[in-house]
N, CA, C and O atoms as CSV, one atom per row, in Angstrom:
chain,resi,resn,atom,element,x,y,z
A,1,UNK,N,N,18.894,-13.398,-40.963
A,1,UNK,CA,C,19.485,-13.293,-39.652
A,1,UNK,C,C,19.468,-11.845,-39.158
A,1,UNK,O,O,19.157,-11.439,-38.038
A,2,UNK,N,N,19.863,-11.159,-40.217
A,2,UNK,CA,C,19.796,-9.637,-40.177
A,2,UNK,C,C,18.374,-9.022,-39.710
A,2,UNK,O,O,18.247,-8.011,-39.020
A,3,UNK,N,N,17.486,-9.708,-40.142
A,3,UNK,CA,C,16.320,-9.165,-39.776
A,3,UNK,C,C,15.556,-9.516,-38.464
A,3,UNK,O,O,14.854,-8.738,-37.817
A,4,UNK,N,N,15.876,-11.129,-38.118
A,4,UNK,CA,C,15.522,-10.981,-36.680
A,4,UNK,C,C,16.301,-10.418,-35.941
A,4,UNK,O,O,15.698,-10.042,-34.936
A,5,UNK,N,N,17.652,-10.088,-35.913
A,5,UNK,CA,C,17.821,-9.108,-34.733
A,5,UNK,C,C,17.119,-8.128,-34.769
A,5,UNK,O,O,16.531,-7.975,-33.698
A,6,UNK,N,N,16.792,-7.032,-35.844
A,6,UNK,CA,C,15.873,-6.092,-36.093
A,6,UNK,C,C,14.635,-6.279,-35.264
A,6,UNK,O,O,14.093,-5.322,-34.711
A,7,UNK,N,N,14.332,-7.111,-35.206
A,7,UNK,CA,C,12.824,-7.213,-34.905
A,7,UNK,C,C,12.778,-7.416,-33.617
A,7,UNK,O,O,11.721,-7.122,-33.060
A,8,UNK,N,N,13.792,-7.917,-32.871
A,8,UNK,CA,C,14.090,-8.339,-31.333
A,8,UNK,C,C,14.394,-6.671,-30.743
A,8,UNK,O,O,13.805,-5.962,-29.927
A,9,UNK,N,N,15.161,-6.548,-31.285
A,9,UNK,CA,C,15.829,-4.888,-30.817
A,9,UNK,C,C,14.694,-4.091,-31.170
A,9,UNK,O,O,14.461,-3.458,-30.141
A,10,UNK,N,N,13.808,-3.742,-32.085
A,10,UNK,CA,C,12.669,-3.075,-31.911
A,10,UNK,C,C,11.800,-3.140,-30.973
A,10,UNK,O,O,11.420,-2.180,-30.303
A,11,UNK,N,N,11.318,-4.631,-30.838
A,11,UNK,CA,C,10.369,-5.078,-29.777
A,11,UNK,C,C,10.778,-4.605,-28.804
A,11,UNK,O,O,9.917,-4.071,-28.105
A,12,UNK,N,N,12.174,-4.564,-28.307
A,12,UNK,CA,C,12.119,-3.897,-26.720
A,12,UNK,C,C,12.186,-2.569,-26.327
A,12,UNK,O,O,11.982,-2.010,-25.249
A,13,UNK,N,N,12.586,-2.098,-27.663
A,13,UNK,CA,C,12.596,-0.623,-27.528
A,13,UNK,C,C,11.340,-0.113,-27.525
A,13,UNK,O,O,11.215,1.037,-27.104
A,14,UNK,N,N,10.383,-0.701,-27.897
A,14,UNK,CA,C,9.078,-0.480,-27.282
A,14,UNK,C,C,8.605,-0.691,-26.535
A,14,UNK,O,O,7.608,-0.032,-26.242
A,15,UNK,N,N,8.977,-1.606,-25.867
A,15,UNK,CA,C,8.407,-2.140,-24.331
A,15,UNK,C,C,9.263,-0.791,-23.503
A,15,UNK,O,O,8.715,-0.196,-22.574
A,16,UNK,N,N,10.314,-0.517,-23.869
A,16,UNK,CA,C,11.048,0.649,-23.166
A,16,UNK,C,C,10.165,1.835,-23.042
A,16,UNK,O,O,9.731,2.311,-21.992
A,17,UNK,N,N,9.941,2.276,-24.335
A,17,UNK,CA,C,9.208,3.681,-24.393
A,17,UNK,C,C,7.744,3.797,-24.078
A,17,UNK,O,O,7.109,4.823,-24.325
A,18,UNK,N,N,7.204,2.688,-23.509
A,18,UNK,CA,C,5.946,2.801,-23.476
A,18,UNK,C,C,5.691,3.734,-22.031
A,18,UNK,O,O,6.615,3.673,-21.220
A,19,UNK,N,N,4.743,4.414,-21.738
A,19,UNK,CA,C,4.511,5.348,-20.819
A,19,UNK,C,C,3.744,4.852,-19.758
A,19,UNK,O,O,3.150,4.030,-20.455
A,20,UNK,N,N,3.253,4.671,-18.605
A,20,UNK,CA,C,2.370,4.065,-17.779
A,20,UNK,C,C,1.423,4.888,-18.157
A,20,UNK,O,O,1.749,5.920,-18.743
A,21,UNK,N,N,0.006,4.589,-17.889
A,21,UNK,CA,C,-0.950,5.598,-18.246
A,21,UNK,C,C,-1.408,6.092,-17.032
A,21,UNK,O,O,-1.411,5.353,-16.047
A,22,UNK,N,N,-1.883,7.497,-16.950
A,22,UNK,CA,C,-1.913,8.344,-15.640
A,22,UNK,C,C,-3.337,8.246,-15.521
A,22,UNK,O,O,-4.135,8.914,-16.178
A,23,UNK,N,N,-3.661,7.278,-14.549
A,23,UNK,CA,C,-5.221,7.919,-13.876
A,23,UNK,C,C,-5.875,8.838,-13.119
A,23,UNK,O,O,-5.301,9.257,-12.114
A,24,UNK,N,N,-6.982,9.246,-13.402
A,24,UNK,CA,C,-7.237,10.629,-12.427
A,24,UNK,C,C,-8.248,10.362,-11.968
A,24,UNK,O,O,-9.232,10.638,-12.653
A,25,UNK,N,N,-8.454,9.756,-10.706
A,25,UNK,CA,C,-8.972,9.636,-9.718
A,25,UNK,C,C,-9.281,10.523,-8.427
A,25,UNK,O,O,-8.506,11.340,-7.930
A,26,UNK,N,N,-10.946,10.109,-7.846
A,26,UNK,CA,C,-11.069,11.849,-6.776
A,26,UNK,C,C,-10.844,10.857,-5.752
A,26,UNK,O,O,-9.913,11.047,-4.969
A,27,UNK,N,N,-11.697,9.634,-5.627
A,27,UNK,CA,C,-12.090,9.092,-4.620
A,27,UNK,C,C,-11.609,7.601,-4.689
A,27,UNK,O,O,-11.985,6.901,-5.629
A,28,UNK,N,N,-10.564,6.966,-3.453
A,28,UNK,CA,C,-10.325,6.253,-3.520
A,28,UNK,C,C,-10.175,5.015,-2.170
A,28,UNK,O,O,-10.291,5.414,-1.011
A,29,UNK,N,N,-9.965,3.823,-2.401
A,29,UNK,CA,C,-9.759,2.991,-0.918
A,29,UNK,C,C,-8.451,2.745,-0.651
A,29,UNK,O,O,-7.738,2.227,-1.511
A,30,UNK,N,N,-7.926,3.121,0.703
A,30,UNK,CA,C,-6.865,2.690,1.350
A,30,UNK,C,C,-6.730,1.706,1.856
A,30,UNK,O,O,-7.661,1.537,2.644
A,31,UNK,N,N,-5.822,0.626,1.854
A,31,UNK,CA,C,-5.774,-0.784,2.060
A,31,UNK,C,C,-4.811,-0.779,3.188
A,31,UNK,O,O,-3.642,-0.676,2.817
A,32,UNK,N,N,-5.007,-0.868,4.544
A,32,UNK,CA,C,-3.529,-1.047,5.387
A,32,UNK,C,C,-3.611,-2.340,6.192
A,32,UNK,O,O,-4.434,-2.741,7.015
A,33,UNK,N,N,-2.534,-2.843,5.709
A,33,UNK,CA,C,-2.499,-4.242,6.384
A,33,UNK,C,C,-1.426,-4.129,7.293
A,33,UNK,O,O,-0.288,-3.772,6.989
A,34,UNK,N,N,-1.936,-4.536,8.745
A,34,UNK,CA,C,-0.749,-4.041,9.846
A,34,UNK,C,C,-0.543,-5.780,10.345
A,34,UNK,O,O,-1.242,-6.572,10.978
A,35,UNK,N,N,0.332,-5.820,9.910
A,35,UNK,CA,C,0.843,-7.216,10.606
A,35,UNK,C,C,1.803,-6.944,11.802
A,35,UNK,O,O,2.362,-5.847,11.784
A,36,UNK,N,N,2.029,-7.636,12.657
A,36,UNK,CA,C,2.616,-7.437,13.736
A,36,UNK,C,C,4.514,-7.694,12.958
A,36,UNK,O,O,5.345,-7.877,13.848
A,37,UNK,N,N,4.862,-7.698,12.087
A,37,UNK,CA,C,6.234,-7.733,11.511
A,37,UNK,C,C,6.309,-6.300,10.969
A,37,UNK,O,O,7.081,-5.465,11.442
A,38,UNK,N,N,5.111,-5.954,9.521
A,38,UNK,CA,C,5.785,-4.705,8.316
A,38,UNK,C,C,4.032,-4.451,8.574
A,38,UNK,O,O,3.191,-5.172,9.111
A,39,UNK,N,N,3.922,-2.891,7.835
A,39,UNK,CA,C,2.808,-2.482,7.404
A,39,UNK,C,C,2.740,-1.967,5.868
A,39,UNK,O,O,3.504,-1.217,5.259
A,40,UNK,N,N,1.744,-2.526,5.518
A,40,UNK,CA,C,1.371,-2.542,3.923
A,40,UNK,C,C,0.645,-1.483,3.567
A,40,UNK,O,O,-0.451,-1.842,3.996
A,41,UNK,N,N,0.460,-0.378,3.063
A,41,UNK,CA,C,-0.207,0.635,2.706
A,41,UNK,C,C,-0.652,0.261,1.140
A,41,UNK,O,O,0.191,-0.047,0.298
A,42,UNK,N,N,-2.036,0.324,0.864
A,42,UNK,CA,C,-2.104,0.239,-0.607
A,42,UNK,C,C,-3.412,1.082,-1.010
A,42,UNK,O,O,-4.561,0.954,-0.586
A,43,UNK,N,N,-2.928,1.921,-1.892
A,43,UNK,CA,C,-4.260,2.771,-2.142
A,43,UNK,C,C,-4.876,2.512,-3.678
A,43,UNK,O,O,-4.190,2.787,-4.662
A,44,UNK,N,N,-6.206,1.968,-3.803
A,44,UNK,CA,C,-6.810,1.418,-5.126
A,44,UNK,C,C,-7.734,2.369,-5.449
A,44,UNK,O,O,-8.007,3.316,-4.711
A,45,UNK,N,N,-8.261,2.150,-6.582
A,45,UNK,CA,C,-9.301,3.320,-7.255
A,45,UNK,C,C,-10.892,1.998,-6.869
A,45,UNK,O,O,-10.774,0.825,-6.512
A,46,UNK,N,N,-11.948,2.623,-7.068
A,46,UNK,CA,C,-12.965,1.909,-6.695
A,46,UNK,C,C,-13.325,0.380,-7.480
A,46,UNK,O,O,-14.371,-0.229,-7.253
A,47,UNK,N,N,-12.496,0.003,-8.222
A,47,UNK,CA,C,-12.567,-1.151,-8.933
A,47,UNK,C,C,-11.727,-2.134,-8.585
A,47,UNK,O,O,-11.783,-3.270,-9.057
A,48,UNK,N,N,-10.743,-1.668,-7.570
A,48,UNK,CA,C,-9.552,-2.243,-6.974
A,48,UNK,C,C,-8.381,-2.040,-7.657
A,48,UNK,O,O,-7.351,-2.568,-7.237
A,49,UNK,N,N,-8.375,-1.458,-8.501
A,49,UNK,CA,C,-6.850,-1.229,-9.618
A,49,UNK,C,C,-5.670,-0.285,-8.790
A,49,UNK,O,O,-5.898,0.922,-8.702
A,50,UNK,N,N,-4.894,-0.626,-8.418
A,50,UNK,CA,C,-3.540,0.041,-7.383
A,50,UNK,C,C,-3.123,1.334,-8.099
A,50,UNK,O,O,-2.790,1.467,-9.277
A,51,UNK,N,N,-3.213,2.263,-7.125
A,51,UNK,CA,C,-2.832,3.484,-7.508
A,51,UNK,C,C,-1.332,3.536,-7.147
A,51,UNK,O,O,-0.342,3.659,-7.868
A,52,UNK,N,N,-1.451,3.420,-5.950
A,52,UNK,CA,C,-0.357,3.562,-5.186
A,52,UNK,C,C,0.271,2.373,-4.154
A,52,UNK,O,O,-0.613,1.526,-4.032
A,53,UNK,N,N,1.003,2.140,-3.672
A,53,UNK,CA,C,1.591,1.550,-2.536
A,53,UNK,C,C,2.904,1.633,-1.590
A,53,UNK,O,O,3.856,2.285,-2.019
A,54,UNK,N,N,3.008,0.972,-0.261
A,54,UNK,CA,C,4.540,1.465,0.425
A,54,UNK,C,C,4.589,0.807,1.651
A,54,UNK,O,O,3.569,0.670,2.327
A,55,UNK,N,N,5.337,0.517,1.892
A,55,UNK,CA,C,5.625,-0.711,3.369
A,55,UNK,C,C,6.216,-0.031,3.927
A,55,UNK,O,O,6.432,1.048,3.375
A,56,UNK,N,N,6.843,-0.270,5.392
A,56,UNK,CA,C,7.470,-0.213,5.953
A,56,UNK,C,C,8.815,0.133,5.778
A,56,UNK,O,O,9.585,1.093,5.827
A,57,UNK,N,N,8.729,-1.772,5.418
A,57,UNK,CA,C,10.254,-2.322,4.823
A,57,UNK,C,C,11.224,-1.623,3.815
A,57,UNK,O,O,12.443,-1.471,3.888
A,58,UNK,N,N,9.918,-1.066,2.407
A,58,UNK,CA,C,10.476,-0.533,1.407
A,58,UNK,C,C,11.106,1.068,1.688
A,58,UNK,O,O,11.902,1.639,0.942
A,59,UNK,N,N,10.548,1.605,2.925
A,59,UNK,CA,C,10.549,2.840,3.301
A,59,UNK,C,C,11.745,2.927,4.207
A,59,UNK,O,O,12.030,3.876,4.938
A,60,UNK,N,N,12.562,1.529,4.019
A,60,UNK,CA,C,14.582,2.105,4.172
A,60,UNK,C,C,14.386,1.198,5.873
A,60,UNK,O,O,15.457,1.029,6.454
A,61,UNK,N,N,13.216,0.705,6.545
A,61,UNK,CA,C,13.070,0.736,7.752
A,61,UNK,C,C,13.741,-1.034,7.931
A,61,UNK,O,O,13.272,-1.804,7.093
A,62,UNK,N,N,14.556,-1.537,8.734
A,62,UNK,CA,C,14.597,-2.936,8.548
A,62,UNK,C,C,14.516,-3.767,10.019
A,62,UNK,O,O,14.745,-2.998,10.953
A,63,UNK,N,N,14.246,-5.149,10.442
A,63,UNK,CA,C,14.167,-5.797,11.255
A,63,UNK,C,C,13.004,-5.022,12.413
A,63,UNK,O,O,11.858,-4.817,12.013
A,64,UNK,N,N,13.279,-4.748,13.402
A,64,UNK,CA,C,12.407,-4.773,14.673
A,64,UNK,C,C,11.959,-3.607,14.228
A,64,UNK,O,O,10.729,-3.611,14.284
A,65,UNK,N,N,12.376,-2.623,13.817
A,65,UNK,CA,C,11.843,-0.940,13.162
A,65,UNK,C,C,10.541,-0.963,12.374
A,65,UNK,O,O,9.527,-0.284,12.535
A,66,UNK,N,N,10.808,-1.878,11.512
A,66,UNK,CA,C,9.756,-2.183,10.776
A,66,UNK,C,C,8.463,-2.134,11.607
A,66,UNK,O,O,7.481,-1.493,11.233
A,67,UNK,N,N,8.495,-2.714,12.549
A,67,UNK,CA,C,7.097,-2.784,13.001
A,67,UNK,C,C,6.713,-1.965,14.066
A,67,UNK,O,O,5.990,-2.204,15.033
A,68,UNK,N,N,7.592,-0.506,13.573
A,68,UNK,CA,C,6.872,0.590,14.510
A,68,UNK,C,C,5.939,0.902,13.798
A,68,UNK,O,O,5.628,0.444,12.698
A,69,UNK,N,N,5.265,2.022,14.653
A,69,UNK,CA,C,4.184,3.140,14.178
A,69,UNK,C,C,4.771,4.405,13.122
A,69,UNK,O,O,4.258,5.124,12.264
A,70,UNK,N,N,5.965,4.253,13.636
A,70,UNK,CA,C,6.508,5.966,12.682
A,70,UNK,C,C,6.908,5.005,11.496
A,70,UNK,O,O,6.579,5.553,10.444
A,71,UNK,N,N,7.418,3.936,11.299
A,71,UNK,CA,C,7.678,3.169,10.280
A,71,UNK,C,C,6.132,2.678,9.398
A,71,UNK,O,O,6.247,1.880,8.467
A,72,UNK,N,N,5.087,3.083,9.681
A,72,UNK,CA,C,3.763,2.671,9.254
A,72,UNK,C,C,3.761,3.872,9.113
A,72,UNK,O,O,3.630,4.019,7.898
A,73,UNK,N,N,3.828,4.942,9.619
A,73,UNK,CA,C,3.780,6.435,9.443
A,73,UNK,C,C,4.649,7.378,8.155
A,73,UNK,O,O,4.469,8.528,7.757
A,74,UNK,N,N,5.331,6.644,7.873
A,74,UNK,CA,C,6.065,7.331,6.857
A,74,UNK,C,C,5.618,6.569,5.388
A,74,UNK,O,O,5.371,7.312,4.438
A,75,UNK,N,N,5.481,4.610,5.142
A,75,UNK,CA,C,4.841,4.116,4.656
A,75,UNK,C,C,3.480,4.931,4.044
A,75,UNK,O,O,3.316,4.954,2.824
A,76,UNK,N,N,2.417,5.665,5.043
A,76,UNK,CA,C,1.643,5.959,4.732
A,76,UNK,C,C,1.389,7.414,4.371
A,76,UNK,O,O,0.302,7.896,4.052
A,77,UNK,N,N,2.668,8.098,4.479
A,77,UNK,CA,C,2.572,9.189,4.388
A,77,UNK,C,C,3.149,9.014,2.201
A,77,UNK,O,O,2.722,9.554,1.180
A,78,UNK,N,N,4.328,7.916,2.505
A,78,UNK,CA,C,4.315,8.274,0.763
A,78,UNK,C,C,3.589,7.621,0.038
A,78,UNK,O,O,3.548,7.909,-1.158
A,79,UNK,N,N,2.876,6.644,0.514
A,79,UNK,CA,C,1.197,5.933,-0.764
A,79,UNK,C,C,0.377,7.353,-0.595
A,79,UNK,O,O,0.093,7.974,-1.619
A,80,UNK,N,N,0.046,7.802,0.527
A,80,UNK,CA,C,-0.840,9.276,0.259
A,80,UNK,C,C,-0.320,10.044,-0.978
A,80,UNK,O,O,-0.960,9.951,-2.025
A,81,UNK,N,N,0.834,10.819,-0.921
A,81,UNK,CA,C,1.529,11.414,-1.716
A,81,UNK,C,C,1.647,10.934,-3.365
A,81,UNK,O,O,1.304,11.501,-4.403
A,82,UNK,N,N,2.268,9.674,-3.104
A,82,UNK,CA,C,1.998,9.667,-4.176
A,82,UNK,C,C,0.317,9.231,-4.970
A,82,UNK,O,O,0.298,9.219,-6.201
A,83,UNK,N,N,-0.718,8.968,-4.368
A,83,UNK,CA,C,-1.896,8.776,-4.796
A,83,UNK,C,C,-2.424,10.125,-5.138
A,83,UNK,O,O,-3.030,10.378,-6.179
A,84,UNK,N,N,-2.142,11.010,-4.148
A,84,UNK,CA,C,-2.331,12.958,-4.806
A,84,UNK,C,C,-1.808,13.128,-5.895
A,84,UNK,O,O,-2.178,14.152,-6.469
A,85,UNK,N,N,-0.738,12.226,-6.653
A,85,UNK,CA,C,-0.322,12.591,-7.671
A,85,UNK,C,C,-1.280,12.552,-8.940
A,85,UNK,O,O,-1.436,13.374,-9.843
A,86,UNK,N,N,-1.987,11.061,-8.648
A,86,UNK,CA,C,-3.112,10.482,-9.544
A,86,UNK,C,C,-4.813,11.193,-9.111
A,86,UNK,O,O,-5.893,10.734,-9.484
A,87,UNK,N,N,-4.605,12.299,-8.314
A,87,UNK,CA,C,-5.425,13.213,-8.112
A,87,UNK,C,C,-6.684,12.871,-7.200
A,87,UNK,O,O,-7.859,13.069,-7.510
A,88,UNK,N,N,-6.199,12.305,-5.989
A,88,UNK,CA,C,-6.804,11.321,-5.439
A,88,UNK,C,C,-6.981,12.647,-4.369
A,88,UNK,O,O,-6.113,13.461,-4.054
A,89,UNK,N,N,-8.454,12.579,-3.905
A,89,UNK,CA,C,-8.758,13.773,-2.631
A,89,UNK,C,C,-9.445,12.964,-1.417
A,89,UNK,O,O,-9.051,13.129,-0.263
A,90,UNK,N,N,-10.422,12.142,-1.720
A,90,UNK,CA,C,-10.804,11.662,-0.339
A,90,UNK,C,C,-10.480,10.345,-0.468
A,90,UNK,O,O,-9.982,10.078,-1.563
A,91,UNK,N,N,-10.630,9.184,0.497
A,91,UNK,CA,C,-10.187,7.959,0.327
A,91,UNK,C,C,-10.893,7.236,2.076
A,91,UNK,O,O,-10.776,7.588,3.249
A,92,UNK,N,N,-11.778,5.843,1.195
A,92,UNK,CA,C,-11.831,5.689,2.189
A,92,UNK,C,C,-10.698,4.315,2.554
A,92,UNK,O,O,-10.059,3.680,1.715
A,93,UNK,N,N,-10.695,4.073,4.317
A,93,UNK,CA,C,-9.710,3.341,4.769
A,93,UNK,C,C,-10.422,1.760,5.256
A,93,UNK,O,O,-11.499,1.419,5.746
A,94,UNK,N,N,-9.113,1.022,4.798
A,94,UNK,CA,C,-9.688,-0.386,5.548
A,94,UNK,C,C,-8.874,-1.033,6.602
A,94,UNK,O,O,-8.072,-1.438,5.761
A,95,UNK,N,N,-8.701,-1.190,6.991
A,95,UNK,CA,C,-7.589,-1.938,8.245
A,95,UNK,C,C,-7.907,-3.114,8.362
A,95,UNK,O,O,-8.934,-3.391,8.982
A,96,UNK,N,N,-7.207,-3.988,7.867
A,96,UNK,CA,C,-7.057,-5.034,8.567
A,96,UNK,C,C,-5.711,-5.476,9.045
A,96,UNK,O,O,-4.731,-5.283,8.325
A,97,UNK,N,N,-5.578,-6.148,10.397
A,97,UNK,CA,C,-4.704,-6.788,11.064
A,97,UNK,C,C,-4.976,-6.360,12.460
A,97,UNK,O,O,-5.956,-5.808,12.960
A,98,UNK,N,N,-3.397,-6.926,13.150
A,98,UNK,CA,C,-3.639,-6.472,14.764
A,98,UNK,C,C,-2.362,-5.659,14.984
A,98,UNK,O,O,-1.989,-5.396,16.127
A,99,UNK,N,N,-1.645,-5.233,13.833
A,99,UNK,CA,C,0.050,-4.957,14.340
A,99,UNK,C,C,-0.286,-3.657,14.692
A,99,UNK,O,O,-1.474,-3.336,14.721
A,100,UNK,N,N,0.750,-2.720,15.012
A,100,UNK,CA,C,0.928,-1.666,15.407
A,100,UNK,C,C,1.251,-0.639,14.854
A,100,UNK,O,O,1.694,0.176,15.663
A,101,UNK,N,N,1.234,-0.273,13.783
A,101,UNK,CA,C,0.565,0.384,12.905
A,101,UNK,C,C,-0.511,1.064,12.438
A,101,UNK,O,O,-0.468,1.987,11.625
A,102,UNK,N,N,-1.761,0.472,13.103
A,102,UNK,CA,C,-3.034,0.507,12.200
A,102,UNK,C,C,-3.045,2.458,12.871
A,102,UNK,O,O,-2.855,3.468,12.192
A,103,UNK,N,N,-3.233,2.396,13.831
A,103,UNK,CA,C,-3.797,4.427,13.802
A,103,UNK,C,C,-2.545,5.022,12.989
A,103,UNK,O,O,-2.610,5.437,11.832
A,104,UNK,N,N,-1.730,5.000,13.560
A,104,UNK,CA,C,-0.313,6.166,12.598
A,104,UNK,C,C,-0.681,6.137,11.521
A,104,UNK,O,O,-0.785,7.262,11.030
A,105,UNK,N,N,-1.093,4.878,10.521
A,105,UNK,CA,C,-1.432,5.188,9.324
A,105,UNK,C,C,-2.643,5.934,8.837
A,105,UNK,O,O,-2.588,6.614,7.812
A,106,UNK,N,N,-3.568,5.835,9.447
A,106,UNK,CA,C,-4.710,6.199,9.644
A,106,UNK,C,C,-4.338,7.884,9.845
A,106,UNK,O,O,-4.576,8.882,9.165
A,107,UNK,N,N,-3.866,7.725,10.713
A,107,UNK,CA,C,-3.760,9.551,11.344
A,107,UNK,C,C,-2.355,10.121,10.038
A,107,UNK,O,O,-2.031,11.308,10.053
A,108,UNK,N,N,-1.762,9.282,9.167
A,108,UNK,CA,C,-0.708,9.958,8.648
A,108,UNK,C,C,-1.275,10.399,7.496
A,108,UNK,O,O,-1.063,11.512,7.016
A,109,UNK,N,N,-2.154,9.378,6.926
A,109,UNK,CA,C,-3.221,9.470,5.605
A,109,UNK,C,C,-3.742,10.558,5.667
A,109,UNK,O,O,-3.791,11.291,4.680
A,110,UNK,N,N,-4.336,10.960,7.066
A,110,UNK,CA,C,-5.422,12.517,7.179
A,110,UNK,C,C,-4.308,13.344,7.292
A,110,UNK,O,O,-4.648,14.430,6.823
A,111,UNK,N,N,-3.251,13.389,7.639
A,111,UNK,CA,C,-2.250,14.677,7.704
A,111,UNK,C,C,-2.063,14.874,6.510
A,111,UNK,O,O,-2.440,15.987,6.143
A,112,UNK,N,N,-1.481,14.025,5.484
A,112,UNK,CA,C,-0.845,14.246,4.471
A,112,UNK,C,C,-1.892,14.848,3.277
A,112,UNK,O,O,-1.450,14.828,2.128
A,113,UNK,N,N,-3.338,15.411,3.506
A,113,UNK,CA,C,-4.139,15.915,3.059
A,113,UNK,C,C,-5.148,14.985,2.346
A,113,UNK,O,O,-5.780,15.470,1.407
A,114,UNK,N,N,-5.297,14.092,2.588
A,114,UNK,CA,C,-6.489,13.042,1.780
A,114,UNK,C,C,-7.734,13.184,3.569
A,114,UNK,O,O,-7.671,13.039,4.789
A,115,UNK,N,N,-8.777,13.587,2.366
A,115,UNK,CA,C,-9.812,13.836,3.387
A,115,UNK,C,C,-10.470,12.119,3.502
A,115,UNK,O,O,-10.861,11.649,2.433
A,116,UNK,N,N,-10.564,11.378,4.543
A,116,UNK,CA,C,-10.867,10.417,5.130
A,116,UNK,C,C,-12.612,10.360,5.173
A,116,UNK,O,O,-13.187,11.286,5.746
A,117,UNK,N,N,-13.433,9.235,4.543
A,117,UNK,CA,C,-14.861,9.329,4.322
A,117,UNK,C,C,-15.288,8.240,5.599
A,117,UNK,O,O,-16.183,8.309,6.441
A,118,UNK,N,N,-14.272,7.257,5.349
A,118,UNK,CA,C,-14.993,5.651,6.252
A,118,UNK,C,C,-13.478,5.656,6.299
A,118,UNK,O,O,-12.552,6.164,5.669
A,119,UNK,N,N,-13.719,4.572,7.704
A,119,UNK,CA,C,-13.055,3.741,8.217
A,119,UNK,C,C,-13.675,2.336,8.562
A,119,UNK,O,O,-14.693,2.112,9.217
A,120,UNK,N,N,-12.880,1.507,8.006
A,120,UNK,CA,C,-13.365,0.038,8.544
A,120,UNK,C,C,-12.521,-0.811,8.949
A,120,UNK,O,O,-11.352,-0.719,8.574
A,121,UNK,N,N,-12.931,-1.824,9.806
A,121,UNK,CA,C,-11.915,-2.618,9.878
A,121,UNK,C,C,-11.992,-4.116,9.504
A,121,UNK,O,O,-12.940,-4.722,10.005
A,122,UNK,N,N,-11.330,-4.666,8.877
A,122,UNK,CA,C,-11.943,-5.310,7.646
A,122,UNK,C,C,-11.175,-7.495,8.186
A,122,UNK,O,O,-11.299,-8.621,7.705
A,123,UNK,N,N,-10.480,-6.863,9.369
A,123,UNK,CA,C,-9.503,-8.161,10.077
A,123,UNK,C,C,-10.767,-9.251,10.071
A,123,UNK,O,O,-11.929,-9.291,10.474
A,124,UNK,N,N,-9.713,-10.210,9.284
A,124,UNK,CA,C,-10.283,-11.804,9.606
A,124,UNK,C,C,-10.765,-12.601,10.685
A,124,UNK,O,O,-10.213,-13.657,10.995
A,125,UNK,N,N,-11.479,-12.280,11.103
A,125,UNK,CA,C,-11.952,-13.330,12.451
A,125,UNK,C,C,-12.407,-14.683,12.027
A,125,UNK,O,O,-13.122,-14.856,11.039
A,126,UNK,N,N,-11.985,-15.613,12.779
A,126,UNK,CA,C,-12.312,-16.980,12.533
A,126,UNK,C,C,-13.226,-17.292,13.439
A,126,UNK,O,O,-13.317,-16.750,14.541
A,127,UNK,N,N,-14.020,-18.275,12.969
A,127,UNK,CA,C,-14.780,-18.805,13.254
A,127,UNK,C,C,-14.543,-20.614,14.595
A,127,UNK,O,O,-15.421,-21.448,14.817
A,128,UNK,N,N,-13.427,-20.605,15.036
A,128,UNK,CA,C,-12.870,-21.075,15.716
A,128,UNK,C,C,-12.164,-22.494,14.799
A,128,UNK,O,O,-12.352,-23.692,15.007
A,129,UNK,N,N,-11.226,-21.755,13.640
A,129,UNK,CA,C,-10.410,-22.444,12.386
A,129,UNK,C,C,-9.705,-22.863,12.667
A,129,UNK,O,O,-9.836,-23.966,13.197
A,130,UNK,N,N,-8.349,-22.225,12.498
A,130,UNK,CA,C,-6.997,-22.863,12.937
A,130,UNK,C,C,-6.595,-22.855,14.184
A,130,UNK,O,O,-7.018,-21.853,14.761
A,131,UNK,N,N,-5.960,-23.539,14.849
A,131,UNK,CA,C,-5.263,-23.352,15.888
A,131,UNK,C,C,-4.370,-22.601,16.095
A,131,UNK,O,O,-3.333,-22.713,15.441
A,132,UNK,N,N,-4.561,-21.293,17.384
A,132,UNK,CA,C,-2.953,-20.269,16.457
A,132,UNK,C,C,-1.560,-20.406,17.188
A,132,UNK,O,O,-1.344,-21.025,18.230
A,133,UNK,N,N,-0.840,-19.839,16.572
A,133,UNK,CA,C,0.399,-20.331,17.742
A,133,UNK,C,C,0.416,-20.262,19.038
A,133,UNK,O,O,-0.467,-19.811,19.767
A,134,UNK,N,N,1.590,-20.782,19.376
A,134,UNK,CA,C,1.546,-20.974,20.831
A,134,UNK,C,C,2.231,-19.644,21.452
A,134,UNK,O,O,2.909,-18.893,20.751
A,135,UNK,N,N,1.964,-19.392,22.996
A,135,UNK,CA,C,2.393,-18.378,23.289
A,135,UNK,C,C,4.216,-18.023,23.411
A,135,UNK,O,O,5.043,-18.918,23.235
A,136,UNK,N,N,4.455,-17.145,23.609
A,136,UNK,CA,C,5.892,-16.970,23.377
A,136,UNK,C,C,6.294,-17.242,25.139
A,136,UNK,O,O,5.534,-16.806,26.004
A,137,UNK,N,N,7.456,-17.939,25.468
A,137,UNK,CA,C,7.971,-17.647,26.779
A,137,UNK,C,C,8.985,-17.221,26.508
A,137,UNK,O,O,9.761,-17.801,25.748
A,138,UNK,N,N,9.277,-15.860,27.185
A,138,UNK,CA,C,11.001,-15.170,27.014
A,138,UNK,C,C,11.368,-15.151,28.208
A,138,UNK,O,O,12.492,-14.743,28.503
């Protein structure tokens, strides 16, 4: 009995101490998904493996705020930051969506010192698929 607790209480104390491993990356892709609600910032290394990421939402911003530009702007200012950490210098960008977001992030990414190679825009167009909602009357 004595010994499986031992072995339980070890096991996690290793899962505790284990370290994330630090990648060092020059060149990487920025993922911004601007939905007309939050904006998604995600910055991957060329294999797609997540360096970094940051929303809106997570960035303290809540309800109608969320789906500003300075709220996509600050989002993208800390996935930059922290992707410089993992030694990230140029990066290229993808955009997809239609929200309001998509330049601030774009323009916050190049402020915050990541030199910008491509831009694309990567939004789903259908092929005349779903039917989309209906319009809003206020």
């Amino acid at each position: 009995m004595a010994d499986q607790k031992q072995q339980q209480g070890s096991s996690s104390a290793a899962k505790a101490g284990r370290k994330k491993v630090k990648k060092h990356v020059t060149d990487a892709i920025a993922h911004v998904h601007a939905s007309f609600n939050n904006t998604i910032i995600t910055i991957t290394d060329r294999q797609g493996n997540t360096l970094s990421w940051a929303t809106s939402g997570g960035c303290g911003f809540r309800g109608s705020r969320k789906s500003t530009p300075f709220a996509a702007q600050v989002a993208a200012e800390k996935a930059g930051n922290a992707a410089q950490e993992h030694g990230v210098k140029m990066v290229e960008v993808r955009v997809k969506g239609p929200g309001p977001g998509r330049e601030s992030a774009v323009r916050a990414l190049n402020g915050c010192g990541l030199k910008i190679t491509n831009i694309s825009d990567v939004t789903p167009i259908p092929h005349n698929g779903c039917r989309p909602p209906k319009k809003r009357r206020v």
